[in-house]
C-alpha positions as CSV (number, residue, x, y, z in Angstrom):
1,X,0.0,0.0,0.0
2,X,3.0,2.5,0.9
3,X,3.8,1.6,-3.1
4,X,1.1,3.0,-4.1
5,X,1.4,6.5,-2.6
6,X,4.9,6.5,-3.7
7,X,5.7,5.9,0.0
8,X,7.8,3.4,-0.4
9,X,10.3,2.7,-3.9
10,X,10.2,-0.8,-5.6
11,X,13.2,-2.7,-6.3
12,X,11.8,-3.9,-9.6
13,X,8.9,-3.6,-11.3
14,X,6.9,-0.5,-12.2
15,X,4.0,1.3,-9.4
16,X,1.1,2.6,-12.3
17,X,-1.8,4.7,-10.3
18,X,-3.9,6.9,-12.4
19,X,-2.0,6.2,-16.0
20,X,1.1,7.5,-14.4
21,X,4.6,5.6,-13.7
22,X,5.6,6.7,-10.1
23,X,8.9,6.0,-10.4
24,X,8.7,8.9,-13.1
25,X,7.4,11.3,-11.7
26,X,9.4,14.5,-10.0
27,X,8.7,15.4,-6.7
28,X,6.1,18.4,-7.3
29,X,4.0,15.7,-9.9
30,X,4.1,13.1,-6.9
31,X,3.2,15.4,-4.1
32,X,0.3,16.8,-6.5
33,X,-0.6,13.0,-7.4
34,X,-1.0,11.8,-3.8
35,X,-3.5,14.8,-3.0
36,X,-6.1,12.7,-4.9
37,X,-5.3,9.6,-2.7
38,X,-6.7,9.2,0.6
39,X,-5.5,7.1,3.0
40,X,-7.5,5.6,6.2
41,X,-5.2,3.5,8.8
42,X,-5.9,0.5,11.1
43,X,-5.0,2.8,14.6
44,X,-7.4,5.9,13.3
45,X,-4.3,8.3,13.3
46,X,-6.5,11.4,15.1
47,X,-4.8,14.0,17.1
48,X,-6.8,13.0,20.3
49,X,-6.5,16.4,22.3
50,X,-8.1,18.3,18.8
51,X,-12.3,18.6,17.6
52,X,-13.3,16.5,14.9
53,X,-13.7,19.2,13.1
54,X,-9.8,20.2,13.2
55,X,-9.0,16.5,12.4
56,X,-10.9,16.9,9.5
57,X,-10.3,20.2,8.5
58,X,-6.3,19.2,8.9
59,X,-5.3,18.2,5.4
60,X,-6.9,21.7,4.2
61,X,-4.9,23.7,6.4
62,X,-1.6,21.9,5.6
63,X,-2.5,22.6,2.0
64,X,-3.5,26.8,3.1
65,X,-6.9,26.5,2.3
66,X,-9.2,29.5,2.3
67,X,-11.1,29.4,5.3
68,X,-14.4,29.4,3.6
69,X,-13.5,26.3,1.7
70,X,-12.4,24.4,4.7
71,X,-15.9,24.9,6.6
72,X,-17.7,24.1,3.3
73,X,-15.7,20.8,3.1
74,X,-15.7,20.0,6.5
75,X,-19.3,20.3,7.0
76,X,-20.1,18.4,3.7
77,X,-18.3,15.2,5.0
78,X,-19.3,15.3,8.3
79,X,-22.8,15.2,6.6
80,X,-21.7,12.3,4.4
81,X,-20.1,10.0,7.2
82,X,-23.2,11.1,9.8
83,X,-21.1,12.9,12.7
84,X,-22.8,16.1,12.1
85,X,-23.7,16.2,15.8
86,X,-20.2,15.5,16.7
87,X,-18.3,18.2,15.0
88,X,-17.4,20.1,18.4
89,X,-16.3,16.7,20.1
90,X,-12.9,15.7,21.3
91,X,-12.0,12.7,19.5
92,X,-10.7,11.3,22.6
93,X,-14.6,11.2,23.6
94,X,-15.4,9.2,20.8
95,X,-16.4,5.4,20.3
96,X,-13.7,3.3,17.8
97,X,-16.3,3.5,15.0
98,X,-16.7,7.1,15.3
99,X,-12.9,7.7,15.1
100,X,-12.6,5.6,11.9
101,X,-15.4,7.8,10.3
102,X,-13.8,10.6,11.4
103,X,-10.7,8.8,9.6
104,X,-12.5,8.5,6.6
105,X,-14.2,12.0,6.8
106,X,-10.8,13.3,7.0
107,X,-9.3,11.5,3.6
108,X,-12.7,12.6,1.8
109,X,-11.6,16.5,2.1
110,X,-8.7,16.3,-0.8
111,X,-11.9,15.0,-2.9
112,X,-9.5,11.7,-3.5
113,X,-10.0,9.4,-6.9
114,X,-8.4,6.7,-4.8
115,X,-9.1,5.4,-1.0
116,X,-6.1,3.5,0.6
117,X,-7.2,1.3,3.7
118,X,-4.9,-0.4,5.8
119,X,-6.5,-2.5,8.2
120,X,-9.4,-0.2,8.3
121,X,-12.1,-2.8,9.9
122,X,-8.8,-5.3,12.1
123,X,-9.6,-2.7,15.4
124,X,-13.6,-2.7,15.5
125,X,-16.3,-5.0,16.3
126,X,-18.2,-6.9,14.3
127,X,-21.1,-4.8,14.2
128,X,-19.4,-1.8,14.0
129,X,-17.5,-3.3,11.0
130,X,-20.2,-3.5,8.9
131,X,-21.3,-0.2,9.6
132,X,-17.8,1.1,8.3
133,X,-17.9,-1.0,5.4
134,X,-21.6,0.1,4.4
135,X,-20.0,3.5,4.7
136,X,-17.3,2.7,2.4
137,X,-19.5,0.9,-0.1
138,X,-21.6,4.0,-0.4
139,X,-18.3,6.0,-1.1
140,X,-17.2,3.7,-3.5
141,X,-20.9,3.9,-5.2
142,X,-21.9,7.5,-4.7
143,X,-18.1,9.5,-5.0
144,X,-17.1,7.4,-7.2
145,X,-13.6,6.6,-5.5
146,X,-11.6,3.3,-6.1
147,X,-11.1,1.5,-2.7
148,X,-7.7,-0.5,-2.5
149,X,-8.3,-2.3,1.3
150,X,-5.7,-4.4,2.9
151,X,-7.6,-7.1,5.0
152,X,-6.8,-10.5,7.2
153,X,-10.5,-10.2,7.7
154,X,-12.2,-13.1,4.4
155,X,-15.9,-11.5,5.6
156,X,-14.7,-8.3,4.6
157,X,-13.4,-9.9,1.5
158,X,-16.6,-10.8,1.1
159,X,-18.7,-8.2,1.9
160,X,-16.9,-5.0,-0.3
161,X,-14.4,-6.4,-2.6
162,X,-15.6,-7.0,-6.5
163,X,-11.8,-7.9,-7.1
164,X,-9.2,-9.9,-4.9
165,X,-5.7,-10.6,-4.4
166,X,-4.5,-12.9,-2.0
167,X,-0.3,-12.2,-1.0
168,X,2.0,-14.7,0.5
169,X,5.6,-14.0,1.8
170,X,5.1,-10.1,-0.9
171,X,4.0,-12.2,-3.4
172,X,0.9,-12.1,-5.2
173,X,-0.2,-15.6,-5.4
174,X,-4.0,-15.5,-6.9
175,X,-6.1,-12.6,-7.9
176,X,-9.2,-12.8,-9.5
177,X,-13.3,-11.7,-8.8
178,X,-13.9,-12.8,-5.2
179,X,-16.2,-14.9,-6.9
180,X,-13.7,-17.0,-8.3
181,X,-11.1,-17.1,-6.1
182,X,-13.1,-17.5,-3.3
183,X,-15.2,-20.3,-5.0
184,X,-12.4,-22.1,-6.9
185,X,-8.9,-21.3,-4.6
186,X,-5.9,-22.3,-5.9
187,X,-3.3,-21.5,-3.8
188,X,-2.9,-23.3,0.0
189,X,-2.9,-19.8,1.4
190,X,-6.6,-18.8,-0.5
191,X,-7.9,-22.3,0.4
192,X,-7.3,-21.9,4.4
193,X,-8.5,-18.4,4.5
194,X,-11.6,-19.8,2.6
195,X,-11.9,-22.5,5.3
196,X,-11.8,-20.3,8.3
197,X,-14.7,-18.3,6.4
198,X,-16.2,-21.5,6.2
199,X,-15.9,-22.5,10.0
200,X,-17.0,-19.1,10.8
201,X,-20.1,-19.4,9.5
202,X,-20.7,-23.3,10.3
């Protein structure tokens, strides 16, 4: 995932996001590509002691936002993730689901083409987790933003993915629609994480 924001150089190989060859790209065309990539992290990331709103509002006021623009933005994903009520809140008042929509609301301000999730779901609850993953579902449907998510979690798999890769020791070992690797695995690795879906739901 870090190759994909350009975080991270490959030793071989190309990174292509967006039509564009990362490893060809100057350091003003990479900085302007990665505004249109969001990213949403496993541990939530906030600045506990700050609002909601400043959380959100942060990537704006790195950038030097007009102030105008930053409430506008703000308040529209607030609306979009359904903390409206919580705009005045200190994250560390919040519940875990509230912080990761706060983590999403917060990558939704750049306007991104691309949504990077690392782990997003690994720290909730069930329940919760489907609410997040409605949320992103509806992102994905209404904004229009491609999702890349890294999960351990097969229901998740499941439940959002249209396309999936399954990686063993940084190798990619099967990829397909979660429909067919999930239905027909190949790999040991795909046919044990199929299992403990399986077992899961016996």
């Amino acid at each position: 995932i870090r190759l994909v924001n350009g975080l991270e150089t490959p030793d071989t190989g190309n990174v292509i996001v967006q039509g564009e060859n990362l490893g060809n790209l100057k350091k003003t065309q990479l900085r302007k590509l990665r505004r249109k990539i969001g990213m949403v992290f496993q541990q939530f990331n906030l600045l506990e002691s700050k609002t909601v709103y400043h959380n959100i509002a942060l990537p704006l006021i790195l950038e030097k936002a007009p102030k105008e623009e930053i409430d506008k933005k703000v308040k529209e994903v607030l609306r979009f993730v359904e903390l409206e009520d919580k705009k005045d809140v200190y994250v560390s008042q919040l519940s875990g689901g509230q912080k990761q929509r706060v983590g999403i609301a917060r990558a939704l301000t750049t306007t991104p083409d691309i949504l990077l999730c690392d782990e997003a779901t690994s720290a909730l609850d069930p329940q919760t987790t489907e609410s997040i993953l409605k949320l992103l579902k509806k992102i994905n449907r209404e904004m229009g933003v491609t999702i890349l998510l890294i999960t351990h979690q097969m229901q998740v798999v499941q439940m959002i993915c249209n396309k999936v890769a399954v990686m063993e020791n940084g190798q990619v070992v099967e990829a397909g629609s979660v429909l067919d690797v999930f239905g027909k695995p190949q790999a040991p690795v795909t046919r044990r994480f199929v299992q403990t879906v399986v077992n899961d739901q016996i």
